[in-house]
PDB file of the backbone (N, CA, C, O) and the ligand in Angstrom, with CONECT records:
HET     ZN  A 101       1
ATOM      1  N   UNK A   1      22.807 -50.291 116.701  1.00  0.00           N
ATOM      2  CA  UNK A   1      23.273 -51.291 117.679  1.00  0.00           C
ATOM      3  C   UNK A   1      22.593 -51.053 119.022  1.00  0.00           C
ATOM      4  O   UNK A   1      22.541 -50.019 119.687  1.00  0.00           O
ATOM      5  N   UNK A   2      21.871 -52.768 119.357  1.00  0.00           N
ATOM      6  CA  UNK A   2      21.872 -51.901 121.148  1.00  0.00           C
ATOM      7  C   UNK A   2      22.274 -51.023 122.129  1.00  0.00           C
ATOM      8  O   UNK A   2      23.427 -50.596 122.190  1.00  0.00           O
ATOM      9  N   UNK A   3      21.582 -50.788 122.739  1.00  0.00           N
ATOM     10  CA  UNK A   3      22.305 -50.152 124.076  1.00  0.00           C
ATOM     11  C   UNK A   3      22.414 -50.807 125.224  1.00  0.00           C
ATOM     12  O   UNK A   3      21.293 -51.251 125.472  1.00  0.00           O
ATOM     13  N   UNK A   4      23.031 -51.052 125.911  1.00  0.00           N
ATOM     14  CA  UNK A   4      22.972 -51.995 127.092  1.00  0.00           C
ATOM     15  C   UNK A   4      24.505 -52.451 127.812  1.00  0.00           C
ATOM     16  O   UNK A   4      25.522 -51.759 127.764  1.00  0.00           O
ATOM     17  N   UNK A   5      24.355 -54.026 128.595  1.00  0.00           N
ATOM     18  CA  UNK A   5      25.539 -54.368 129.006  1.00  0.00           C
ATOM     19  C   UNK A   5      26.013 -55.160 128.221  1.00  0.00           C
ATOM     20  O   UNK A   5      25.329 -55.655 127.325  1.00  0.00           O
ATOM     21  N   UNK A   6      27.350 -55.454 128.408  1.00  0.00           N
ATOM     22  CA  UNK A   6      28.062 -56.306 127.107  1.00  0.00           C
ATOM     23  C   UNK A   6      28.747 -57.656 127.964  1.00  0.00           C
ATOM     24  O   UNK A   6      29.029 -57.672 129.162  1.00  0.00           O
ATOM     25  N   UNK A   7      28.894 -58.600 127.120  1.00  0.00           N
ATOM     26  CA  UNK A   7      29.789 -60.024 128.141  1.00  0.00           C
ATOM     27  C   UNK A   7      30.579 -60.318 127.147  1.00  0.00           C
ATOM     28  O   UNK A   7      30.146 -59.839 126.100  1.00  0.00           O
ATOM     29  N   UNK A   8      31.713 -60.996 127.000  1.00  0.00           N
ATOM     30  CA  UNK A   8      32.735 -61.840 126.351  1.00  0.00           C
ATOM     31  C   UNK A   8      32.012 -63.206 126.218  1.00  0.00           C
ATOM     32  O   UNK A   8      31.292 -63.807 127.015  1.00  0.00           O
ATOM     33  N   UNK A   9      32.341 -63.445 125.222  1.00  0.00           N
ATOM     34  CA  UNK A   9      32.222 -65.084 124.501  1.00  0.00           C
ATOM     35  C   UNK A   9      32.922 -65.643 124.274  1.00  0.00           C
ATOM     36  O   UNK A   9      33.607 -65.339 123.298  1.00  0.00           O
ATOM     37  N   UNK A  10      33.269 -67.049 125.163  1.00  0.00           N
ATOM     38  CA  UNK A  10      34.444 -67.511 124.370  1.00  0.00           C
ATOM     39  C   UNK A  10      34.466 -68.500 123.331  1.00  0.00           C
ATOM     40  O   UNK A  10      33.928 -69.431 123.931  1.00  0.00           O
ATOM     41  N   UNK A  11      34.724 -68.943 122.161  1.00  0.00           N
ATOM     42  CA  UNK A  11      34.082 -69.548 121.322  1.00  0.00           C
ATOM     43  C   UNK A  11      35.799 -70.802 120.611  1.00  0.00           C
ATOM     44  O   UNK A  11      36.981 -70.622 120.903  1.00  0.00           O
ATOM     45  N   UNK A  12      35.430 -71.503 120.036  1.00  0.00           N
ATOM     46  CA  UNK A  12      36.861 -72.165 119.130  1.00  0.00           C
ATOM     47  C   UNK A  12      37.473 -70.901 118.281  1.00  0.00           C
ATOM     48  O   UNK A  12      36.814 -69.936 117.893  1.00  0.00           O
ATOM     49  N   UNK A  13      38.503 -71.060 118.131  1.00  0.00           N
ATOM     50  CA  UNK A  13      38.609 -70.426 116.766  1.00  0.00           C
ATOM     51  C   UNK A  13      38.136 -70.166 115.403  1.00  0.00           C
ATOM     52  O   UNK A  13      37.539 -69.287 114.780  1.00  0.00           O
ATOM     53  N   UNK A  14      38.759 -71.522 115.183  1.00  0.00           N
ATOM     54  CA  UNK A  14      37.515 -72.115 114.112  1.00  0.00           C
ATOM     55  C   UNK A  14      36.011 -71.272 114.036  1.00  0.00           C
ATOM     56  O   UNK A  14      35.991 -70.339 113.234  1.00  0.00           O
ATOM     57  N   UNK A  15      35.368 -71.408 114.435  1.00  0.00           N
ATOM     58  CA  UNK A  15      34.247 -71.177 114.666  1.00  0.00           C
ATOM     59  C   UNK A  15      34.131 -69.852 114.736  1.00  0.00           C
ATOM     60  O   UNK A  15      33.235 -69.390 114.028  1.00  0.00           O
ATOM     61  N   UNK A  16      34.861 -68.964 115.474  1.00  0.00           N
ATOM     62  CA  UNK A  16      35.120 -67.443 115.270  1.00  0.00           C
ATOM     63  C   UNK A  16      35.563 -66.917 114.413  1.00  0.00           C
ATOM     64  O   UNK A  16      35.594 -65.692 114.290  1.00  0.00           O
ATOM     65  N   UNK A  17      36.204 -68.101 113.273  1.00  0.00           N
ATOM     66  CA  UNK A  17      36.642 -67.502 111.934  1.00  0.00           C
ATOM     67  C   UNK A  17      35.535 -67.659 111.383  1.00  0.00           C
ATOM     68  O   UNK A  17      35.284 -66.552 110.906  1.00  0.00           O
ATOM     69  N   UNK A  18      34.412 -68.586 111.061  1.00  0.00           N
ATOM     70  CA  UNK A  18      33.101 -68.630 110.426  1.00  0.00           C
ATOM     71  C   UNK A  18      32.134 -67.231 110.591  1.00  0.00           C
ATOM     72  O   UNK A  18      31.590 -66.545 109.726  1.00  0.00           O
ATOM     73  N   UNK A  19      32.154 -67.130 111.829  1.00  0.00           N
ATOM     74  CA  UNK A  19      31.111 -66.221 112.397  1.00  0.00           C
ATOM     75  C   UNK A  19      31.276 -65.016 112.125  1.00  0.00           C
ATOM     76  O   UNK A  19      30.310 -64.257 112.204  1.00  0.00           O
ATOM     77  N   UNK A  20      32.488 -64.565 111.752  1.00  0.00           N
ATOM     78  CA  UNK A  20      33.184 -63.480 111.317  1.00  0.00           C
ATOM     79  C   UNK A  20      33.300 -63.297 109.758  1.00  0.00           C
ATOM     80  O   UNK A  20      33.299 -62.193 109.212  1.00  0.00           O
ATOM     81  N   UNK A  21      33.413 -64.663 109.017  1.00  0.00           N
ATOM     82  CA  UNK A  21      32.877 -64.063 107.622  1.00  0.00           C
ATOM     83  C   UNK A  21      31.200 -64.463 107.181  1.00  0.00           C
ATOM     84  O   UNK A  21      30.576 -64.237 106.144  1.00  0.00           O
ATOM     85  N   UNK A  22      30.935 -64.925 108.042  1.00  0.00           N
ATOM     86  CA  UNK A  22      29.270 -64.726 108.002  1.00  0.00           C
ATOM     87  C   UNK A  22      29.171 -63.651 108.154  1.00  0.00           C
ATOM     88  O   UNK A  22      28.876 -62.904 107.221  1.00  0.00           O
ATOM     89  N   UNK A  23      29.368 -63.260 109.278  1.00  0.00           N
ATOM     90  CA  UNK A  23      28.802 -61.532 109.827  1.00  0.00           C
ATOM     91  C   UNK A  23      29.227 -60.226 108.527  1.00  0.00           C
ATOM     92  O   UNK A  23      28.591 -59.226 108.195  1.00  0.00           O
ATOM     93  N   UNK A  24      30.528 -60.757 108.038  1.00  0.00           N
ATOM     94  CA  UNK A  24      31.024 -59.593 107.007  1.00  0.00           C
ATOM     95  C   UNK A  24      30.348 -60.234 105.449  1.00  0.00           C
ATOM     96  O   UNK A  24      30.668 -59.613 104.435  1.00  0.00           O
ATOM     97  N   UNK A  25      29.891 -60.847 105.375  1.00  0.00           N
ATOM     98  CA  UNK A  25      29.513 -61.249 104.287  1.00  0.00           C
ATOM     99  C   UNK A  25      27.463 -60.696 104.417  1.00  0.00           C
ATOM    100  O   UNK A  25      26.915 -60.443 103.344  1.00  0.00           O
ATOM    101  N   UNK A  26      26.820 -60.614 105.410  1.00  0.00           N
ATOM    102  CA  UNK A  26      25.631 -59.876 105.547  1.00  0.00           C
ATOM    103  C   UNK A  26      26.210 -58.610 106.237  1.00  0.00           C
ATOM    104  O   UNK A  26      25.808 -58.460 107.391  1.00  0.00           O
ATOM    105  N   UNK A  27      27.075 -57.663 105.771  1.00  0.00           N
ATOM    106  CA  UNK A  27      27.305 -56.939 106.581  1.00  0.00           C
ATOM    107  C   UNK A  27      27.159 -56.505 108.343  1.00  0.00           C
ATOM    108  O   UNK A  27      27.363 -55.426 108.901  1.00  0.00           O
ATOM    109  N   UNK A  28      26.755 -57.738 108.854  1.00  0.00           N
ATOM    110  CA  UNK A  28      26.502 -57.529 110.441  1.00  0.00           C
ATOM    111  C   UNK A  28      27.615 -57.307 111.644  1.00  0.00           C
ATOM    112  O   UNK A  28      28.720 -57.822 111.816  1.00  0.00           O
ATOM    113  N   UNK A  29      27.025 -56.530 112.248  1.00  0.00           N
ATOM    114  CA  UNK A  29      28.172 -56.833 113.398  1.00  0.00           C
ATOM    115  C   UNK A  29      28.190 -58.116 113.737  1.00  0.00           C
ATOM    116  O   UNK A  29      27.472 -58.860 113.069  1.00  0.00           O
ATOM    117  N   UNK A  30      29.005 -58.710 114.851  1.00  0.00           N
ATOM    118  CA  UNK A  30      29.024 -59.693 115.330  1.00  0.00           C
ATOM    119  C   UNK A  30      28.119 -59.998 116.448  1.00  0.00           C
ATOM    120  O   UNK A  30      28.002 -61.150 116.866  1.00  0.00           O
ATOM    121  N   UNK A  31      27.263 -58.674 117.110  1.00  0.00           N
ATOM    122  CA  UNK A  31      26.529 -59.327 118.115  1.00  0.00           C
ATOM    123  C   UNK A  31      25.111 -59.048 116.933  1.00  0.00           C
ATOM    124  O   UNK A  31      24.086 -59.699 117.132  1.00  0.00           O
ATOM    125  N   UNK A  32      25.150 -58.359 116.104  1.00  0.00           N
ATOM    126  CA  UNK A  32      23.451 -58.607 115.123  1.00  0.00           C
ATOM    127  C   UNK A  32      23.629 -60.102 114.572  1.00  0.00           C
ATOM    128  O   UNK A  32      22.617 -60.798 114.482  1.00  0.00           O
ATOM    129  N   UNK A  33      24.767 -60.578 114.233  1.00  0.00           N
ATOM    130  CA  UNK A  33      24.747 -61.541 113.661  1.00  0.00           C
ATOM    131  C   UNK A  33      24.359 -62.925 114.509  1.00  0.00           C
ATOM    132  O   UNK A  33      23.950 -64.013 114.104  1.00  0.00           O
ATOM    133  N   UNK A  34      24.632 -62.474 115.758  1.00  0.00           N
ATOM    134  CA  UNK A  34      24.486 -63.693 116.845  1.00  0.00           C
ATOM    135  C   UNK A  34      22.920 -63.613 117.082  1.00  0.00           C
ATOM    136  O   UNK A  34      22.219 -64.584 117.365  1.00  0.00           O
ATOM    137  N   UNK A  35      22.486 -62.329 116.926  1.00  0.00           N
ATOM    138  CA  UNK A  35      20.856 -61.998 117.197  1.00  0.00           C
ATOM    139  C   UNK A  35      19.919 -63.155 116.388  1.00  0.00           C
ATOM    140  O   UNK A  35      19.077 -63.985 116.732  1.00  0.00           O
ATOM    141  N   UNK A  36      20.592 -62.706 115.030  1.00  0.00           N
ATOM    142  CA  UNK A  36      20.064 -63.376 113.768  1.00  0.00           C
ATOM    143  C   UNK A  36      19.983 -64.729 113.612  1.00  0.00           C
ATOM    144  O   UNK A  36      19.080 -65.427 113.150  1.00  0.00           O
ATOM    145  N   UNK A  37      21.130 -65.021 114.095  1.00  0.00           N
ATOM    146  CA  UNK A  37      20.990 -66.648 114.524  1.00  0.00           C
ATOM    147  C   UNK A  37      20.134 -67.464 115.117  1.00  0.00           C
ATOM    148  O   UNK A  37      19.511 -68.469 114.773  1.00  0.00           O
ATOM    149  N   UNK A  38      20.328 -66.185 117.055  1.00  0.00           N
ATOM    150  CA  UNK A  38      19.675 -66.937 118.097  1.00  0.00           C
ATOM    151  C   UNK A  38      18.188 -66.778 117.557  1.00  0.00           C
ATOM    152  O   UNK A  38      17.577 -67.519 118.328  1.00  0.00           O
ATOM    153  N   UNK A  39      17.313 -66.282 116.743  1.00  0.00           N
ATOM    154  CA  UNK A  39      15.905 -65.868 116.951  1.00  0.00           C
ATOM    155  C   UNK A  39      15.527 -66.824 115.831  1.00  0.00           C
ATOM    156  O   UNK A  39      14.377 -67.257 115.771  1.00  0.00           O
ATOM    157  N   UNK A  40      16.508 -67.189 114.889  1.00  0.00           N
ATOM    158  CA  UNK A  40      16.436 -68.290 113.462  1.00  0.00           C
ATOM    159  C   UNK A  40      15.845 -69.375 114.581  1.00  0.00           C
ATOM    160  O   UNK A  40      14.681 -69.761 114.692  1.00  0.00           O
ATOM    161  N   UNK A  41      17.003 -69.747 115.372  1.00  0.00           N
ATOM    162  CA  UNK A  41      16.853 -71.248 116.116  1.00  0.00           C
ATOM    163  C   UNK A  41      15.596 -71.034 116.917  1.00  0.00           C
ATOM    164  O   UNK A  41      14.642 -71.811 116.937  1.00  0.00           O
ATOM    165  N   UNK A  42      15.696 -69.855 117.600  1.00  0.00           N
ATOM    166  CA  UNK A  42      13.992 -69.778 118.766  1.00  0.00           C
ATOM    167  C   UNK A  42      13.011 -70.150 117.955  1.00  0.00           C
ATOM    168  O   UNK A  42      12.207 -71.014 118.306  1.00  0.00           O
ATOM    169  N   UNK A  43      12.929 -69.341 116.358  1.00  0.00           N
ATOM    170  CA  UNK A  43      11.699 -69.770 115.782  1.00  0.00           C
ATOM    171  C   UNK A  43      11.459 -71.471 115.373  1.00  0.00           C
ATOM    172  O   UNK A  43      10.536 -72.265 115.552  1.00  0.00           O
ATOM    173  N   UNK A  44      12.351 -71.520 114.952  1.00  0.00           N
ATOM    174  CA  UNK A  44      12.440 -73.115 115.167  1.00  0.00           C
ATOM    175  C   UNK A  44      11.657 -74.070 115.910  1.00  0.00           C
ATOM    176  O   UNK A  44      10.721 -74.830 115.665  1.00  0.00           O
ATOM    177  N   UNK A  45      12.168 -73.850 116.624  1.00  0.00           N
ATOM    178  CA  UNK A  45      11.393 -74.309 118.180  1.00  0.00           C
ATOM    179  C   UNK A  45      10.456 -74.103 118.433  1.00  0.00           C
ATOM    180  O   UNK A  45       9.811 -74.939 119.066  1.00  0.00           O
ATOM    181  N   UNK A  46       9.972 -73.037 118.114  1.00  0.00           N
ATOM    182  CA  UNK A  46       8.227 -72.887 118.559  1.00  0.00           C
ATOM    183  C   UNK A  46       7.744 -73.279 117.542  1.00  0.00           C
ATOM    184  O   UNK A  46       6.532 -73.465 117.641  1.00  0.00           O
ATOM    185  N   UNK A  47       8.318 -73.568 116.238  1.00  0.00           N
ATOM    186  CA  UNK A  47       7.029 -74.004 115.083  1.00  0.00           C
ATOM    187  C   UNK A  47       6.592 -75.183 115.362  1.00  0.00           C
ATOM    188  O   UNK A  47       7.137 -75.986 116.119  1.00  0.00           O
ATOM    189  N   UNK A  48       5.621 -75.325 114.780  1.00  0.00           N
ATOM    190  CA  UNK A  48       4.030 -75.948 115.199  1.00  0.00           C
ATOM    191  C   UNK A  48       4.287 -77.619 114.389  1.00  0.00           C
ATOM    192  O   UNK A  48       4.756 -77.682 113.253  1.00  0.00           O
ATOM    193  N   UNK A  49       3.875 -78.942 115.227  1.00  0.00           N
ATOM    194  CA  UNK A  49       4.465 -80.187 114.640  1.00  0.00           C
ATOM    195  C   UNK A  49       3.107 -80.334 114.383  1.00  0.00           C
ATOM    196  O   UNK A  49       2.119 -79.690 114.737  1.00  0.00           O
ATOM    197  N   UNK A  50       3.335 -81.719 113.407  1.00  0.00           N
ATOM    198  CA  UNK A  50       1.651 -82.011 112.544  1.00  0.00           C
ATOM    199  C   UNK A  50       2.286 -83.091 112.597  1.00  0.00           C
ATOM    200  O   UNK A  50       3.417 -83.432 112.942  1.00  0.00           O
ATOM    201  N   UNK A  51       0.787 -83.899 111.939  1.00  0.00           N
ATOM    202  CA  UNK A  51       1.444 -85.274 111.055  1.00  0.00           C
ATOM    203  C   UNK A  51       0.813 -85.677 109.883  1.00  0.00           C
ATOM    204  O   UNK A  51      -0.287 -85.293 109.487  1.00  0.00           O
ATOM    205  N   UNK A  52       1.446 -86.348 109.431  1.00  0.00           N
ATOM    206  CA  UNK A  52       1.269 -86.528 107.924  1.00  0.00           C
ATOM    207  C   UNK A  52       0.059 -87.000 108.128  1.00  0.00           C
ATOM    208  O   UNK A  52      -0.314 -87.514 109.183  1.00  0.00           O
ATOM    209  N   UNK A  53      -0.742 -86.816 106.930  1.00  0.00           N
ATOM    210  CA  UNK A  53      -2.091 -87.258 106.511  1.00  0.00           C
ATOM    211  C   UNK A  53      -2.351 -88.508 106.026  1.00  0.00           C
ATOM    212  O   UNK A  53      -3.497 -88.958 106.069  1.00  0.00           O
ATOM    213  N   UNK A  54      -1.655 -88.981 105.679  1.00  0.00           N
ATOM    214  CA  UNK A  54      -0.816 -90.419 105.043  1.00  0.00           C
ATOM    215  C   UNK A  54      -0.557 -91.316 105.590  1.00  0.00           C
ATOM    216  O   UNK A  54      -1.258 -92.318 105.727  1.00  0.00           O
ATOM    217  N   UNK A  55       0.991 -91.029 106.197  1.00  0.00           N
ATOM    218  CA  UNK A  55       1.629 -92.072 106.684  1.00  0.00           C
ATOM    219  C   UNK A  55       1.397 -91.720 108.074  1.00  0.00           C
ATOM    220  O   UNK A  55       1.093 -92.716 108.730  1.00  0.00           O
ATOM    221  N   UNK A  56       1.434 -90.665 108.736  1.00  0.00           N
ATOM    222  CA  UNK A  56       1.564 -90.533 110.547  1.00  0.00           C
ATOM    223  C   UNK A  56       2.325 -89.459 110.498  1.00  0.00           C
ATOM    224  O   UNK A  56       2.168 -88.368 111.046  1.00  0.00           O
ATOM    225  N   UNK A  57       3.409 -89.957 109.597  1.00  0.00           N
ATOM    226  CA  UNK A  57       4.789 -89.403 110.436  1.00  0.00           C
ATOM    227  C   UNK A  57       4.832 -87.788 110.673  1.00  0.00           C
ATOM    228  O   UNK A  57       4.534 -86.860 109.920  1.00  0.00           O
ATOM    229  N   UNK A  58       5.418 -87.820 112.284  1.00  0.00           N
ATOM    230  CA  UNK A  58       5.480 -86.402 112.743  1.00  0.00           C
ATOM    231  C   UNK A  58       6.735 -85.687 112.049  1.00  0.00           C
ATOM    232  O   UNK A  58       7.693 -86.297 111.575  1.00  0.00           O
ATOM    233  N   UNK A  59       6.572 -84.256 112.066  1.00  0.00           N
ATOM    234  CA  UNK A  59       7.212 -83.717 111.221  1.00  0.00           C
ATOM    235  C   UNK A  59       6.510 -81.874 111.568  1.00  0.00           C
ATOM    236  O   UNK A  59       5.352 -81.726 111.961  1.00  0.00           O
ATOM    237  N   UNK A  60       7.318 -80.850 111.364  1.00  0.00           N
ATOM    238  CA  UNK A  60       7.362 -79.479 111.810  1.00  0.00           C
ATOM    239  C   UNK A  60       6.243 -79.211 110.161  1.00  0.00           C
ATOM    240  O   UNK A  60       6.493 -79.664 109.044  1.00  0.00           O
ATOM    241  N   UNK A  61       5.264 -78.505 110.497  1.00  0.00           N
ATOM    242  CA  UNK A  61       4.239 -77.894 109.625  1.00  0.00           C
ATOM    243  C   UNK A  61       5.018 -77.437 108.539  1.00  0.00           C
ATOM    244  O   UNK A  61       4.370 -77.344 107.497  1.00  0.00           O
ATOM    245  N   UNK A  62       6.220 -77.121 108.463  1.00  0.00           N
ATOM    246  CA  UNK A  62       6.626 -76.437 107.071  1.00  0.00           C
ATOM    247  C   UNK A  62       7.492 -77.349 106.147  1.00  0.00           C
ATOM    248  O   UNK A  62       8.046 -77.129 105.070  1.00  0.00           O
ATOM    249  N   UNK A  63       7.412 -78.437 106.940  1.00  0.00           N
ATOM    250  CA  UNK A  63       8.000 -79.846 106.186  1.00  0.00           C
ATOM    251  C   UNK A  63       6.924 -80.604 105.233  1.00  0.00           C
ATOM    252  O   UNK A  63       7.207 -81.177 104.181  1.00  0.00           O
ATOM    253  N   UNK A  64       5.820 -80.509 105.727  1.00  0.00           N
ATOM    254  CA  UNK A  64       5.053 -80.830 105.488  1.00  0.00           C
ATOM    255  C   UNK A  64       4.551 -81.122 103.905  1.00  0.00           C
ATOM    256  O   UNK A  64       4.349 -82.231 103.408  1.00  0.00           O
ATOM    257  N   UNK A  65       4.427 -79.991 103.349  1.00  0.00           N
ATOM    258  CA  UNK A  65       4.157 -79.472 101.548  1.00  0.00           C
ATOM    259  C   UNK A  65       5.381 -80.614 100.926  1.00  0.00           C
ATOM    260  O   UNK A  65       5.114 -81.482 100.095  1.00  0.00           O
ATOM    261  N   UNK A  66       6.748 -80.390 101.525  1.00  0.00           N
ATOM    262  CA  UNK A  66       7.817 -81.058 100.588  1.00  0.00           C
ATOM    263  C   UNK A  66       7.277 -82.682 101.234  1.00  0.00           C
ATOM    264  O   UNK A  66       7.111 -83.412 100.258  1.00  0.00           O
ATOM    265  N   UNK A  67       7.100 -83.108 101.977  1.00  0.00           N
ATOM    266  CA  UNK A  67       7.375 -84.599 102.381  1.00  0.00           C
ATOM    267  C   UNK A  67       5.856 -85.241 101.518  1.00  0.00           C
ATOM    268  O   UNK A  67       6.106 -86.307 100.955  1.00  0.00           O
ATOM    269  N   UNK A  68       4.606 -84.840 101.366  1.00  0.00           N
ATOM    270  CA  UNK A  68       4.017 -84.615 100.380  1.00  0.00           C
ATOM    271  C   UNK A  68       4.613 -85.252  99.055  1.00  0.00           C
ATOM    272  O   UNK A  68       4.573 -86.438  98.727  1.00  0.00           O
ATOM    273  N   UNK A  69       5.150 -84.230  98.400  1.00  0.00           N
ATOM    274  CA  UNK A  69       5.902 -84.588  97.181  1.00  0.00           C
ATOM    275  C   UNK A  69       6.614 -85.331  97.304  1.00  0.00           C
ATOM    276  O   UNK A  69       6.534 -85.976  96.259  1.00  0.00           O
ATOM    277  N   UNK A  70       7.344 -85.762  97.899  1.00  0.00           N
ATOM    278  CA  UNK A  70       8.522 -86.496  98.101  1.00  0.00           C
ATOM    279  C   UNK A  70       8.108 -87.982  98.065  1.00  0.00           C
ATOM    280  O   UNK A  70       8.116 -88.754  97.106  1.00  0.00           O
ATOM    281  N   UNK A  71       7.791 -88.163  99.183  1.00  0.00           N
ATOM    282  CA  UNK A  71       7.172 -89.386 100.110  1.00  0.00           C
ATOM    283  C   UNK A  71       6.111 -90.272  99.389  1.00  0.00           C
ATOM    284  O   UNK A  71       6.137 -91.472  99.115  1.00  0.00           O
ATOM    285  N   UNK A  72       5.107 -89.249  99.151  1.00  0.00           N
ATOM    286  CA  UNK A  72       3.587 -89.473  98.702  1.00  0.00           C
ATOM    287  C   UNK A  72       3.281 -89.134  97.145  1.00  0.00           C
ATOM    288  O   UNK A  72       2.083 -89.142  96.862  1.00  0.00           O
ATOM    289  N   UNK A  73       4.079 -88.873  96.218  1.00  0.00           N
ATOM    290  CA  UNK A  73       3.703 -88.372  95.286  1.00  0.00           C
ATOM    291  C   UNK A  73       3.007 -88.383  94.215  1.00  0.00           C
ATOM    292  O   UNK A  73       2.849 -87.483  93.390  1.00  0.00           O
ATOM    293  N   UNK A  74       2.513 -89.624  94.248  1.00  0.00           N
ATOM    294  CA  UNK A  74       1.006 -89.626  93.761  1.00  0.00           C
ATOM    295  C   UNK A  74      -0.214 -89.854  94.667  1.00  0.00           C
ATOM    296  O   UNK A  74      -1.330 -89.913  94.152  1.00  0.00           O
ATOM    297  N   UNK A  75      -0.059 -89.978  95.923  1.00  0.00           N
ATOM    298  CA  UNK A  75      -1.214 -89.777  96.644  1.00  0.00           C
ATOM    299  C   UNK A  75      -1.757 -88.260  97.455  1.00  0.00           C
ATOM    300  O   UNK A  75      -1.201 -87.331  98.041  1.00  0.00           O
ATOM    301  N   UNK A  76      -2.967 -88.590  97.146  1.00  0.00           N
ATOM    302  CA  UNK A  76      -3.632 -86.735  97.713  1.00  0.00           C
ATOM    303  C   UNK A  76      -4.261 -87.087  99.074  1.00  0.00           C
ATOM    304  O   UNK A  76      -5.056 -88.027  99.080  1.00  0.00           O
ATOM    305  N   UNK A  77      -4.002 -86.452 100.216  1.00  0.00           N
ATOM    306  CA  UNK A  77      -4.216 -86.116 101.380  1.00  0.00           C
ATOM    307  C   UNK A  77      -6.016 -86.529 101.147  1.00  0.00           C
ATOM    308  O   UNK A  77      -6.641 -86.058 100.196  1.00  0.00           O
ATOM    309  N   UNK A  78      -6.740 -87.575 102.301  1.00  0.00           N
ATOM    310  CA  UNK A  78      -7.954 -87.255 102.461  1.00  0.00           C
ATOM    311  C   UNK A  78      -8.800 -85.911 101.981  1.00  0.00           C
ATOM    312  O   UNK A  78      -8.469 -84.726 102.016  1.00  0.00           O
ATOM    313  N   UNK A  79      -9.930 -86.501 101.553  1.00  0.00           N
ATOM    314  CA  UNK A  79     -10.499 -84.632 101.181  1.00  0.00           C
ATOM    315  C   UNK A  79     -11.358 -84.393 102.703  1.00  0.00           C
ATOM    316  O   UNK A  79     -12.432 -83.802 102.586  1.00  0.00           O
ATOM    317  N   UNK A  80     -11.097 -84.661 103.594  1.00  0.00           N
ATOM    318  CA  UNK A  80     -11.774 -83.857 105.104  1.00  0.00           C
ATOM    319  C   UNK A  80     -10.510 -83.115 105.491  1.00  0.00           C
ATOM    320  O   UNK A  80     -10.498 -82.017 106.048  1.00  0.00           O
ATOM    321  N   UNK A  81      -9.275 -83.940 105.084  1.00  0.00           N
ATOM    322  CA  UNK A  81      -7.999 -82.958 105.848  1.00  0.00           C
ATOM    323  C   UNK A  81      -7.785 -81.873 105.350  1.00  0.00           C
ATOM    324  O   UNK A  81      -7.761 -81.662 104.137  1.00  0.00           O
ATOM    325  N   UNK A  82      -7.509 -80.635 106.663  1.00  0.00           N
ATOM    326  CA  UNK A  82      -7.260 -79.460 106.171  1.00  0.00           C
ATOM    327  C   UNK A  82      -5.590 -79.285 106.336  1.00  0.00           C
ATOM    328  O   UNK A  82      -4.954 -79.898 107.194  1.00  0.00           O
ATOM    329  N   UNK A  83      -5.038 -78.430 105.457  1.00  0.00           N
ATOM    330  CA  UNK A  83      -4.125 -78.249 106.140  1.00  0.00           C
ATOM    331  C   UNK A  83      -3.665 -77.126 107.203  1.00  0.00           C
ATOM    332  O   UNK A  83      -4.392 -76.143 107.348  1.00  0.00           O
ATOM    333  N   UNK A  84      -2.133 -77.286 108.166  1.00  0.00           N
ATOM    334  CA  UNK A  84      -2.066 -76.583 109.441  1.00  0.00           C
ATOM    335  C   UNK A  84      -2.239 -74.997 109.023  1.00  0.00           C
ATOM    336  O   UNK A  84      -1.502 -74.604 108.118  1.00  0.00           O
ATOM    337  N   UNK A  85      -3.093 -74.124 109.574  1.00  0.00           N
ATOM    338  CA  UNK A  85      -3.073 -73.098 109.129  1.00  0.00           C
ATOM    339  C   UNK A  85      -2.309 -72.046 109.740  1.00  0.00           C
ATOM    340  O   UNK A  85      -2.650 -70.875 109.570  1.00  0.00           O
ATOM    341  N   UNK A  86      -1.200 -72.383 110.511  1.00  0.00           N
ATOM    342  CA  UNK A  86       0.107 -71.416 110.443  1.00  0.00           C
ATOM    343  C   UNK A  86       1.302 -71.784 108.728  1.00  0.00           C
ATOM    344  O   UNK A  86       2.327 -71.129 108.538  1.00  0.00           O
TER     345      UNK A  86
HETATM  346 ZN    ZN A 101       3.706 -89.241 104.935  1.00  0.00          ZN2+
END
């Protein structure tokens, strides 16, 4: 566990009952578990947007492969397009 200063959170209940069998269900404390969260969502956010080869549509690079199949599924991406290489 860190070392450092600590603050209170105040949260619903509800919601503190979730977070609490999340956390005991990956064995985490409650502030690793908040870690785990906050750095899920940061990465989020910084991943890298593209657009489809196809249709346009914007969309986060790791959407990409499924909307492909989905969307397009018998058509193949131009052969000049590469794909995003993150
Ligand atoms: Zn598309």
């Amino acid at each position: 566990m860190p070392r450092g200063r600590w603050a209170s959170l105040t949260v619903r209940l509800d919601l503190y009952e979730r977070l609490r069998s999340l956390a005991a269900s990956r064995g985490a404390t409650m502030d690793e578990l908040l870690r785990q969260l906050v750095g899920s969502v940061e990465a989020e956010r910084s991943e890298a947007w593209t657009r489809c080869p196809l249709c346009g549509a914007r969309l986060k690079a790791s959407r990409l492969e499924r909307h492909l199949e989905r969307v397009h599924p018998r058509r193949q991406p131009p052969a000049s397009w590469q794909p995003p290489s993150s």
